[in-house]
mmCIF file of the N, C-alpha and C atoms, coordinates in Angstrom:
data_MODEL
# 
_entry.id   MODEL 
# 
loop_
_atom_site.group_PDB 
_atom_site.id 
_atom_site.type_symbol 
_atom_site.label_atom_id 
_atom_site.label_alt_id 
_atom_site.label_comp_id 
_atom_site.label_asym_id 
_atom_site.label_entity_id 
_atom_site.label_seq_id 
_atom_site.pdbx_PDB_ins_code 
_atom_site.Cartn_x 
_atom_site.Cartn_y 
_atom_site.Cartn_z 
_atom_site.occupancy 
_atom_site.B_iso_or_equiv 
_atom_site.pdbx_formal_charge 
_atom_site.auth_seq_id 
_atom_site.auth_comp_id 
_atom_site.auth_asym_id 
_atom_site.auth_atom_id 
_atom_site.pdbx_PDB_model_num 
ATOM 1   N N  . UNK A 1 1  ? 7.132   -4.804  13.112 1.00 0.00 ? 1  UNK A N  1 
ATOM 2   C CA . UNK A 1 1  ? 5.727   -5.147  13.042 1.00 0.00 ? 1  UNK A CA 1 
ATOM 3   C C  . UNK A 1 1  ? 4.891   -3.880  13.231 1.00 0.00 ? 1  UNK A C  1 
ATOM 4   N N  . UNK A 1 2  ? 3.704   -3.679  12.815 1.00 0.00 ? 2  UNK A N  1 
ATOM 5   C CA . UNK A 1 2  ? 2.637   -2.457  12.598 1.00 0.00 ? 2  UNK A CA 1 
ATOM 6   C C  . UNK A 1 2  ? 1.876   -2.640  13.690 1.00 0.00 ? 2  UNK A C  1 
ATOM 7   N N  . UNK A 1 3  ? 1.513   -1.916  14.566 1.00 0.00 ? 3  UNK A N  1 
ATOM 8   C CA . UNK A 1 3  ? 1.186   -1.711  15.464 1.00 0.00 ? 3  UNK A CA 1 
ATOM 9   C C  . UNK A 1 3  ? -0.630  -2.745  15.295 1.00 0.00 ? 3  UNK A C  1 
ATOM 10  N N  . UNK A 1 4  ? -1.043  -1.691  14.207 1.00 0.00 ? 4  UNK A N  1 
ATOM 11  C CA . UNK A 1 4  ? -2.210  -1.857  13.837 1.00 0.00 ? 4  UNK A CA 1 
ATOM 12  C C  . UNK A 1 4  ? -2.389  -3.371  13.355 1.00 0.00 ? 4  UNK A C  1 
ATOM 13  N N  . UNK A 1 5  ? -1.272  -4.103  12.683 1.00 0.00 ? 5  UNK A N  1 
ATOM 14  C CA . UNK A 1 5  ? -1.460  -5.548  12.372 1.00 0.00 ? 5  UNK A CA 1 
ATOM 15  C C  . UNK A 1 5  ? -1.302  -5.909  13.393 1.00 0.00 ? 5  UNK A C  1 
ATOM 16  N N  . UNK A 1 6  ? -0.762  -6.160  14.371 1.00 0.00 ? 6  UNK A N  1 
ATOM 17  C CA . UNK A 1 6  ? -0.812  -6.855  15.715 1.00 0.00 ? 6  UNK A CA 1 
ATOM 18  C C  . UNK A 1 6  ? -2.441  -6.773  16.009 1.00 0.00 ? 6  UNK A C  1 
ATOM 19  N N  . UNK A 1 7  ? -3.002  -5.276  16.573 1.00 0.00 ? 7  UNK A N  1 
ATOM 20  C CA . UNK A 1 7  ? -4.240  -5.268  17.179 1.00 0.00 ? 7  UNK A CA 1 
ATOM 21  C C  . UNK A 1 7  ? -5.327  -6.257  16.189 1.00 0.00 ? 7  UNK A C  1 
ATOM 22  N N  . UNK A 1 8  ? -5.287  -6.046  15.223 1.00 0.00 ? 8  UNK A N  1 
ATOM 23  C CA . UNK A 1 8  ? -6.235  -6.445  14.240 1.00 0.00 ? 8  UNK A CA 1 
ATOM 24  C C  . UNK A 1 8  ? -6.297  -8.333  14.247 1.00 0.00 ? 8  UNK A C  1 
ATOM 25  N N  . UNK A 1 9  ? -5.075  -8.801  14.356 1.00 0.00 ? 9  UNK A N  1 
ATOM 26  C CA . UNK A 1 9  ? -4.963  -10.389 14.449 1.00 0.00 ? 9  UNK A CA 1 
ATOM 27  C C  . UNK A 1 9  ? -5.106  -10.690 15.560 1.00 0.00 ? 9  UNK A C  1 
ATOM 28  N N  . UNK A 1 10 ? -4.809  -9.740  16.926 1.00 0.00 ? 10 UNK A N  1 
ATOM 29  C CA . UNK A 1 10 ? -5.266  -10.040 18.126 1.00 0.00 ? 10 UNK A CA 1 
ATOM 30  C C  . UNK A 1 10 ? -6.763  -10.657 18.379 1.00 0.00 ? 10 UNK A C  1 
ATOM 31  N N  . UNK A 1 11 ? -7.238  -9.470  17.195 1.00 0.00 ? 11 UNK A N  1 
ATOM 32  C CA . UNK A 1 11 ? -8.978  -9.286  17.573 1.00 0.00 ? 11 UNK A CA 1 
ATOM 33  C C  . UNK A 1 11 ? -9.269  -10.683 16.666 1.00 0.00 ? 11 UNK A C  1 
ATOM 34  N N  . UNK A 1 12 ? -8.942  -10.715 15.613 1.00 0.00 ? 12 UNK A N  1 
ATOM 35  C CA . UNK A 1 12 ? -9.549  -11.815 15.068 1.00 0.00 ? 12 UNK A CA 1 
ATOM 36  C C  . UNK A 1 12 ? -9.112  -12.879 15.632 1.00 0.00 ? 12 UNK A C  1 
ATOM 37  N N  . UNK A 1 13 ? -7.824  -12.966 16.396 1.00 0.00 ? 13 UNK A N  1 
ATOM 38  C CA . UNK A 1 13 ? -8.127  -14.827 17.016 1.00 0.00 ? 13 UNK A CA 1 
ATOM 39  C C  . UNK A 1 13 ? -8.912  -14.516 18.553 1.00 0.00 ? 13 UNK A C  1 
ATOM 40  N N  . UNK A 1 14 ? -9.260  -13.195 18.915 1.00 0.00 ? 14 UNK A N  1 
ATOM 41  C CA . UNK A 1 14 ? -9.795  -13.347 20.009 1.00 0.00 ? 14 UNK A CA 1 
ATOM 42  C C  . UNK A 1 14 ? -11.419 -13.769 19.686 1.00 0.00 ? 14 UNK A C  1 
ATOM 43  N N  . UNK A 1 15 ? -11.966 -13.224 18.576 1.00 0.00 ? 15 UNK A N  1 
ATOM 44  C CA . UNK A 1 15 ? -13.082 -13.530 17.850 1.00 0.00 ? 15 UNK A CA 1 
ATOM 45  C C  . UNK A 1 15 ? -13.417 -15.221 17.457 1.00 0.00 ? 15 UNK A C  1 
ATOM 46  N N  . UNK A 1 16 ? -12.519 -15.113 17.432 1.00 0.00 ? 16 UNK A N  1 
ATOM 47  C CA . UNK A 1 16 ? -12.471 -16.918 16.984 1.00 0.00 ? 16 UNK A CA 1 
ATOM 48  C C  . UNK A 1 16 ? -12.686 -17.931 18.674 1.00 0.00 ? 16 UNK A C  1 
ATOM 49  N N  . UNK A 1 17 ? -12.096 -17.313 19.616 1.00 0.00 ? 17 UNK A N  1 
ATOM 50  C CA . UNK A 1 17 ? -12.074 -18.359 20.584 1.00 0.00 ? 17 UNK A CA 1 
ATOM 51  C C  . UNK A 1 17 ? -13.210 -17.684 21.956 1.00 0.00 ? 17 UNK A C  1 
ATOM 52  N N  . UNK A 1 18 ? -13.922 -16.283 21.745 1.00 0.00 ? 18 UNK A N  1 
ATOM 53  C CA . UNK A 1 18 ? -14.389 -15.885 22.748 1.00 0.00 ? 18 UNK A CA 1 
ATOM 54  C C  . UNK A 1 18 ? -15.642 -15.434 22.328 1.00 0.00 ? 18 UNK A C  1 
ATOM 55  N N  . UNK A 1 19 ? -16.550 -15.453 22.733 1.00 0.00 ? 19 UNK A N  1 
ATOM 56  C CA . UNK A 1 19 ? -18.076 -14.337 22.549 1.00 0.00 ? 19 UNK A CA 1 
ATOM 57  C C  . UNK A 1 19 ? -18.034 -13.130 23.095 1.00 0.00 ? 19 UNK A C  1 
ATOM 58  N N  . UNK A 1 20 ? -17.620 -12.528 23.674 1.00 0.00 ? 20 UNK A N  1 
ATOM 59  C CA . UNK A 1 20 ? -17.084 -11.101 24.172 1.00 0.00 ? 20 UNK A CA 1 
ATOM 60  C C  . UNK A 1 20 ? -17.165 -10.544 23.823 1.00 0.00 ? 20 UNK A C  1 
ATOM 61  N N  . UNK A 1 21 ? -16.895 -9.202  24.221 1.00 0.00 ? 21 UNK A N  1 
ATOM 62  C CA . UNK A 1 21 ? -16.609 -7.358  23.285 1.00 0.00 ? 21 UNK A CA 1 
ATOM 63  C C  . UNK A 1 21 ? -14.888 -7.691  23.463 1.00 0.00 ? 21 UNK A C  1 
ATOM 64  N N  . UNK A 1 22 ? -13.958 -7.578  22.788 1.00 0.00 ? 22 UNK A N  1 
ATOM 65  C CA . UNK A 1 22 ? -12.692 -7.185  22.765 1.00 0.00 ? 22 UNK A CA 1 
ATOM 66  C C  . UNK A 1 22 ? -12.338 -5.815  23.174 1.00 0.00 ? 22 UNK A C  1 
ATOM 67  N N  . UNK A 1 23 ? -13.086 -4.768  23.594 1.00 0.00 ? 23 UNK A N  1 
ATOM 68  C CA . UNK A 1 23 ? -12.818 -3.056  24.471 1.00 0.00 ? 23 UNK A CA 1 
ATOM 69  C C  . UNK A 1 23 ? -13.494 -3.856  25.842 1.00 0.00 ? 23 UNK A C  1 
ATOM 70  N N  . UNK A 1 24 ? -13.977 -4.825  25.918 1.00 0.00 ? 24 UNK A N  1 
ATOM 71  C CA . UNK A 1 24 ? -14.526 -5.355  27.989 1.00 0.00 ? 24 UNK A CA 1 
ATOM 72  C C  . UNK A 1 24 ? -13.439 -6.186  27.984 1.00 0.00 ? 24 UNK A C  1 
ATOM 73  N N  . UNK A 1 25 ? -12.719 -6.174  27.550 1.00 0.00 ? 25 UNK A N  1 
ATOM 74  C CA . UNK A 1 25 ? -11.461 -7.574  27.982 1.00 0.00 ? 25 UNK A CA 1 
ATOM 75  C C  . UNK A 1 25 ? -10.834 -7.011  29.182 1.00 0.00 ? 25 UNK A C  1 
ATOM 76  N N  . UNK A 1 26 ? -10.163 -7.441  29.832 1.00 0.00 ? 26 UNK A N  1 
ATOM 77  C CA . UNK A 1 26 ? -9.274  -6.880  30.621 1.00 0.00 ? 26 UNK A CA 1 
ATOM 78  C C  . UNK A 1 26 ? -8.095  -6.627  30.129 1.00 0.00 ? 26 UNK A C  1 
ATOM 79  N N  . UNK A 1 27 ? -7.024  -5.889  30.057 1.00 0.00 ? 27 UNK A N  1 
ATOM 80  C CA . UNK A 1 27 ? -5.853  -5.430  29.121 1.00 0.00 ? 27 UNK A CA 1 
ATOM 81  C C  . UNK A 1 27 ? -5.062  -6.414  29.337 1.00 0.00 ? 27 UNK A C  1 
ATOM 82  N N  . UNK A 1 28 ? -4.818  -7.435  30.276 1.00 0.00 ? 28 UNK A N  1 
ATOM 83  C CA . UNK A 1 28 ? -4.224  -8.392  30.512 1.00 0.00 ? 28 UNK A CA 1 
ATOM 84  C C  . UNK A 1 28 ? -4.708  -9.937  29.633 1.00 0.00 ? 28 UNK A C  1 
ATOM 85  N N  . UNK A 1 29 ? -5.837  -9.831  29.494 1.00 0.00 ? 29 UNK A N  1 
ATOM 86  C CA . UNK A 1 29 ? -6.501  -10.850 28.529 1.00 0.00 ? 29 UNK A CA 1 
ATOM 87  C C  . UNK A 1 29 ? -6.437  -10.205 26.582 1.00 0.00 ? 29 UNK A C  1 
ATOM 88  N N  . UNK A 1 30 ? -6.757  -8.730  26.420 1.00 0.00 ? 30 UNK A N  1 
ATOM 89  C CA . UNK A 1 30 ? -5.829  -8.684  25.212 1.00 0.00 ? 30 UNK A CA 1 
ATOM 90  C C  . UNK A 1 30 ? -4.521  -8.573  25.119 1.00 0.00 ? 30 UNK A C  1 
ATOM 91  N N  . UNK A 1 31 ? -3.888  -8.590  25.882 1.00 0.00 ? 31 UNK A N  1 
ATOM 92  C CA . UNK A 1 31 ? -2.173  -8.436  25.678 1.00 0.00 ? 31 UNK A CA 1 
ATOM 93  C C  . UNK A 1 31 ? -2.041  -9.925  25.609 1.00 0.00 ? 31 UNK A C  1 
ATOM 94  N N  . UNK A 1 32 ? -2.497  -10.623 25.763 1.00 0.00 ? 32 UNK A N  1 
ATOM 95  C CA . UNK A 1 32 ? -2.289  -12.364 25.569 1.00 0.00 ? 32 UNK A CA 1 
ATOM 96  C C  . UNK A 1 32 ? -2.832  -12.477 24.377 1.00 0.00 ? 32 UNK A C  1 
ATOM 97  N N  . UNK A 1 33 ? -3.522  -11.839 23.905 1.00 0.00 ? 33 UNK A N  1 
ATOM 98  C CA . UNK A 1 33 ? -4.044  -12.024 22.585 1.00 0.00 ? 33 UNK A CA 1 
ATOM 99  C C  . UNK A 1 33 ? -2.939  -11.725 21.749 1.00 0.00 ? 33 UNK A C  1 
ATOM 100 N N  . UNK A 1 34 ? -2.403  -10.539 21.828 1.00 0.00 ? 34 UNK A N  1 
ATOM 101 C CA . UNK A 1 34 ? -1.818  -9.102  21.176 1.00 0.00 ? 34 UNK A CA 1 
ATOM 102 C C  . UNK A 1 34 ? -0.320  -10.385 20.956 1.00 0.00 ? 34 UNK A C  1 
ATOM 103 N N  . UNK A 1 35 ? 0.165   -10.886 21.875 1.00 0.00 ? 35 UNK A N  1 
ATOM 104 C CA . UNK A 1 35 ? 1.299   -11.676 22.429 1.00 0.00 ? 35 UNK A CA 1 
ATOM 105 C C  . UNK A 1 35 ? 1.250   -12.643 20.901 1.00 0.00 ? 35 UNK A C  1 
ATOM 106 N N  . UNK A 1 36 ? 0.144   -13.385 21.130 1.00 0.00 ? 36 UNK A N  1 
ATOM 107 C CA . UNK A 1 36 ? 0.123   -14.704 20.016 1.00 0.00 ? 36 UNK A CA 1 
ATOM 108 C C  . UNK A 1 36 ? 0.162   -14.016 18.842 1.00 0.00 ? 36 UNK A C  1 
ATOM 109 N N  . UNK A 1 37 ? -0.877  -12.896 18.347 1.00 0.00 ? 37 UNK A N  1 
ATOM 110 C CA . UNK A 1 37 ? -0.547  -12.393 17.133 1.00 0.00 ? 37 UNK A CA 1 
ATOM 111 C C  . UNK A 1 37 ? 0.806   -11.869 16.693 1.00 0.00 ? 37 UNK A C  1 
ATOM 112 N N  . UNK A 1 38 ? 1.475   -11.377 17.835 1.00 0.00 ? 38 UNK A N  1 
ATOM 113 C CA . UNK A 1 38 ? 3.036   -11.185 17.401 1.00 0.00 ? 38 UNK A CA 1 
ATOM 114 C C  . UNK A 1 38 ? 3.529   -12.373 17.191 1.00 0.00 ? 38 UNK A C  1 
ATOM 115 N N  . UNK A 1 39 ? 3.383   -13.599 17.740 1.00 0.00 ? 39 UNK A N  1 
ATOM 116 C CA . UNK A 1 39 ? 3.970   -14.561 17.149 1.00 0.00 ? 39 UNK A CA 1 
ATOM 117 C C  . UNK A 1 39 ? 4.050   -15.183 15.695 1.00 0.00 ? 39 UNK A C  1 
ATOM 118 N N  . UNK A 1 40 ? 2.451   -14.883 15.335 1.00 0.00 ? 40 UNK A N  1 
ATOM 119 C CA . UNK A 1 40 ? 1.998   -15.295 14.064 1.00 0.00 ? 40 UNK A CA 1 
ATOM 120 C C  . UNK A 1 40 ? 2.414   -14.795 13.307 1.00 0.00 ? 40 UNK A C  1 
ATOM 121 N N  . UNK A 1 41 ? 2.444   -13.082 12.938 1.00 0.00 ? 41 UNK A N  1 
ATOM 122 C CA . UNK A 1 41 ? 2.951   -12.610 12.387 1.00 0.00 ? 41 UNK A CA 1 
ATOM 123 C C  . UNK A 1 41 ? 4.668   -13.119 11.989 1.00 0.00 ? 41 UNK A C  1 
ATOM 124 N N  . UNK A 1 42 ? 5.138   -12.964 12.750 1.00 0.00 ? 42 UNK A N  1 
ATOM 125 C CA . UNK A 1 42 ? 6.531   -13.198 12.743 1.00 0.00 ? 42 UNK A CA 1 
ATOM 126 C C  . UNK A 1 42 ? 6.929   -14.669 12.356 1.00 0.00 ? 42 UNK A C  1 
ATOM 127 N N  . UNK A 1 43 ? 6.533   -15.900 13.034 1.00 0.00 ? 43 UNK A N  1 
ATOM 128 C CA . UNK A 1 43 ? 6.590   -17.222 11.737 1.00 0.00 ? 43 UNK A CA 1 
ATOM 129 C C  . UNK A 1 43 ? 5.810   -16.788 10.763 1.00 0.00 ? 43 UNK A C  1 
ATOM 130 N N  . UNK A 1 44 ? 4.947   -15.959 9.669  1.00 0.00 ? 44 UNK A N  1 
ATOM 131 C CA . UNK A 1 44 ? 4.426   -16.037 8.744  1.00 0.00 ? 44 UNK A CA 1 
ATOM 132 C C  . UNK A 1 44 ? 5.501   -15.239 8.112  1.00 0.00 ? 44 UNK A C  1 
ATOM 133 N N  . UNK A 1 45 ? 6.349   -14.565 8.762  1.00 0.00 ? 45 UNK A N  1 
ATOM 134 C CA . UNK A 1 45 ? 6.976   -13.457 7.847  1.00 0.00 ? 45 UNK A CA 1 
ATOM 135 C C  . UNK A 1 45 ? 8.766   -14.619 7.906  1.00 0.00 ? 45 UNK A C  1 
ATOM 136 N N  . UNK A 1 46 ? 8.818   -15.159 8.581  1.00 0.00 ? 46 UNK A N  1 
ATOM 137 C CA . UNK A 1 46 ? 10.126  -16.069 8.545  1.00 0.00 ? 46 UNK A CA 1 
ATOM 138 C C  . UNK A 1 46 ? 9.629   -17.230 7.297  1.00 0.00 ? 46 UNK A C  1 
ATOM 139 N N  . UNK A 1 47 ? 8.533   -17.548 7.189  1.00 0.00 ? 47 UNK A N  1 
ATOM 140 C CA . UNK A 1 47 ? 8.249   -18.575 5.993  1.00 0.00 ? 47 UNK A CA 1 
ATOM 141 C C  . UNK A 1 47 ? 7.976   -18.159 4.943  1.00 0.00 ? 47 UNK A C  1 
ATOM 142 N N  . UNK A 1 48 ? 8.074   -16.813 4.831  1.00 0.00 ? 48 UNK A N  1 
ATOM 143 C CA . UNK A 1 48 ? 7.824   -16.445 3.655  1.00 0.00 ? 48 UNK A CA 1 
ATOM 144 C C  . UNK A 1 48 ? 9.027   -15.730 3.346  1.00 0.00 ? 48 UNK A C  1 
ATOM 145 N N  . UNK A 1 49 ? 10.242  -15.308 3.984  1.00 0.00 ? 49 UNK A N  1 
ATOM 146 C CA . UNK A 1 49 ? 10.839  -15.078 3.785  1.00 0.00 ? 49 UNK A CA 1 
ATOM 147 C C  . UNK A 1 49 ? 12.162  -16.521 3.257  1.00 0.00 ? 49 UNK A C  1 
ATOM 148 N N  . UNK A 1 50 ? 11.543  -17.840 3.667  1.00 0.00 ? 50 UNK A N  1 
ATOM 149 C CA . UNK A 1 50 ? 12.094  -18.899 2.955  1.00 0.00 ? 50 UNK A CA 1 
ATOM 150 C C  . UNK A 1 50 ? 11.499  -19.451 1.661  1.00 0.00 ? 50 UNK A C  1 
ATOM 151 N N  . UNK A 1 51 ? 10.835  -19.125 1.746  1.00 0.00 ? 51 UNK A N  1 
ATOM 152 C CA . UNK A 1 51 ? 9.649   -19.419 0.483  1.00 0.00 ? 51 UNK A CA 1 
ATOM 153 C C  . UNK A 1 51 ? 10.631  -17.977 -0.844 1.00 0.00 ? 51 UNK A C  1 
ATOM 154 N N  . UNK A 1 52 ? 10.946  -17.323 -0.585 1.00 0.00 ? 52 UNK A N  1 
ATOM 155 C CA . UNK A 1 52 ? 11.780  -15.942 -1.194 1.00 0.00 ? 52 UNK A CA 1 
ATOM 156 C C  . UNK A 1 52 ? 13.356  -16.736 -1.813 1.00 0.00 ? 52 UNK A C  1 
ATOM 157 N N  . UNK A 1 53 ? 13.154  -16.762 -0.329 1.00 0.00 ? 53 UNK A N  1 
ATOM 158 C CA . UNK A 1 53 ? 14.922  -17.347 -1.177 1.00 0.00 ? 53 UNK A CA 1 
ATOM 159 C C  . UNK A 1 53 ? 15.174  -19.243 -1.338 1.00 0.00 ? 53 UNK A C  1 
ATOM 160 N N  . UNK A 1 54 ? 14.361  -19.883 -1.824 1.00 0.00 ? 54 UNK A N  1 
ATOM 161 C CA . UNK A 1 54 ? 14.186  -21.219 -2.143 1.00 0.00 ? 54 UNK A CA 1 
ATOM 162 C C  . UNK A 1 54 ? 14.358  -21.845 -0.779 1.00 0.00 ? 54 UNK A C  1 
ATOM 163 N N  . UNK A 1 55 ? 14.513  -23.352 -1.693 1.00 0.00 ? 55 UNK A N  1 
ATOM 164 C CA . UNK A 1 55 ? 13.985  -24.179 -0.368 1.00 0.00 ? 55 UNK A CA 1 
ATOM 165 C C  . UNK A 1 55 ? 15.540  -24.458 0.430  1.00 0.00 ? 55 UNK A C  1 
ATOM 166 N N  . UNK A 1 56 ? 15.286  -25.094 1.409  1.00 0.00 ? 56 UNK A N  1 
ATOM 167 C CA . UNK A 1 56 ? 16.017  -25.460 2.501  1.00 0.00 ? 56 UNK A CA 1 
ATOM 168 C C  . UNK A 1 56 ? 17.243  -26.628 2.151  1.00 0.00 ? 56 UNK A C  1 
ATOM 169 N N  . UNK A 1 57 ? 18.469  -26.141 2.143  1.00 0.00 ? 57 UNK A N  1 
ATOM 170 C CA . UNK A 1 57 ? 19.301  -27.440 2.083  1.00 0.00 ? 57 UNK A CA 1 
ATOM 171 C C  . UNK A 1 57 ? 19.348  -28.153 3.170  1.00 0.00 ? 57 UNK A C  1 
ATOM 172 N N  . UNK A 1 58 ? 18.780  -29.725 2.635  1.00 0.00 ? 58 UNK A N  1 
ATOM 173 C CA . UNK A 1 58 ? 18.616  -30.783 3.445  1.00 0.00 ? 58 UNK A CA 1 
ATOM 174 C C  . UNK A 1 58 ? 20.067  -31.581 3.740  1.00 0.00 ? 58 UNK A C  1 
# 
Protein backbone atom coordinates (compact mmCIF):
# COMPACT_ATOMS: atom_id res chain seq x y z
CA UNK A 1 0.00 0.00 0.00
CA UNK A 2 1.28 3.83 -0.82
CA UNK A 3 1.85 5.58 1.91
CA UNK A 4 0.24 8.62 0.37
CA UNK A 5 -3.10 6.51 -0.52
CA UNK A 6 -3.57 5.59 2.98
CA UNK A 7 -3.14 9.42 4.22
CA UNK A 8 -5.39 10.72 1.52
CA UNK A 9 -8.52 8.11 2.32
CA UNK A 10 -7.76 8.69 5.91
CA UNK A 11 -8.51 12.39 5.29
CA UNK A 12 -11.41 11.89 3.21
CA UNK A 13 -13.37 9.56 5.58
CA UNK A 14 -12.18 11.79 8.33
CA UNK A 15 -13.87 14.68 6.26
CA UNK A 16 -16.89 12.84 5.92
CA UNK A 17 -17.53 12.12 9.70
CA UNK A 18 -15.79 15.27 11.48
CA UNK A 19 -15.74 19.25 11.09
CA UNK A 20 -12.17 19.58 12.18
CA UNK A 21 -8.68 20.45 10.72
CA UNK A 22 -7.17 16.85 10.13
CA UNK A 23 -3.17 18.54 11.18
CA UNK A 24 -5.38 19.46 15.03
CA UNK A 25 -6.30 15.80 15.33
CA UNK A 26 -4.48 14.14 17.81
CA UNK A 27 -2.11 11.41 16.06
CA UNK A 28 -4.03 8.88 17.88
CA UNK A 29 -7.42 10.02 16.32
CA UNK A 30 -5.67 10.03 12.70
CA UNK A 31 -4.04 6.74 13.08
CA UNK A 32 -7.71 5.41 13.58
CA UNK A 33 -8.48 7.03 10.60
CA UNK A 34 -5.19 5.96 8.73
CA UNK A 35 -6.23 2.18 10.33
CA UNK A 36 -9.80 2.07 8.43
CA UNK A 37 -8.35 3.40 5.23
CA UNK A 38 -5.89 0.51 5.27
CA UNK A 39 -8.68 -1.59 5.53
CA UNK A 40 -10.54 -0.17 2.62
CA UNK A 41 -7.97 -0.16 0.54
CA UNK A 42 -7.15 -3.69 0.94
CA UNK A 43 -10.97 -5.25 0.57
CA UNK A 44 -11.12 -2.94 -2.55
CA UNK A 45 -7.95 -4.42 -3.86
CA UNK A 46 -9.09 -8.27 -2.81
CA UNK A 47 -12.46 -7.55 -4.92
CA UNK A 48 -11.00 -6.48 -7.55
CA UNK A 49 -8.63 -8.79 -7.67
CA UNK A 50 -11.80 -11.38 -7.91
CA UNK A 51 -13.54 -9.41 -10.25
CA UNK A 52 -9.81 -10.21 -12.46
CA UNK A 53 -9.95 -13.64 -12.27
CA UNK A 54 -13.92 -14.41 -12.61
CA UNK A 55 -16.45 -15.21 -10.40
CA UNK A 56 -16.46 -17.44 -7.39
CA UNK A 57 -17.14 -21.23 -7.54
CA UNK A 58 -20.26 -21.74 -5.67
Amino acid sequence: MIRNQVELVAQAFYAAECSGEWQNEPEATRERFRDCARTAIATLNRQMAQLRTGPAEK
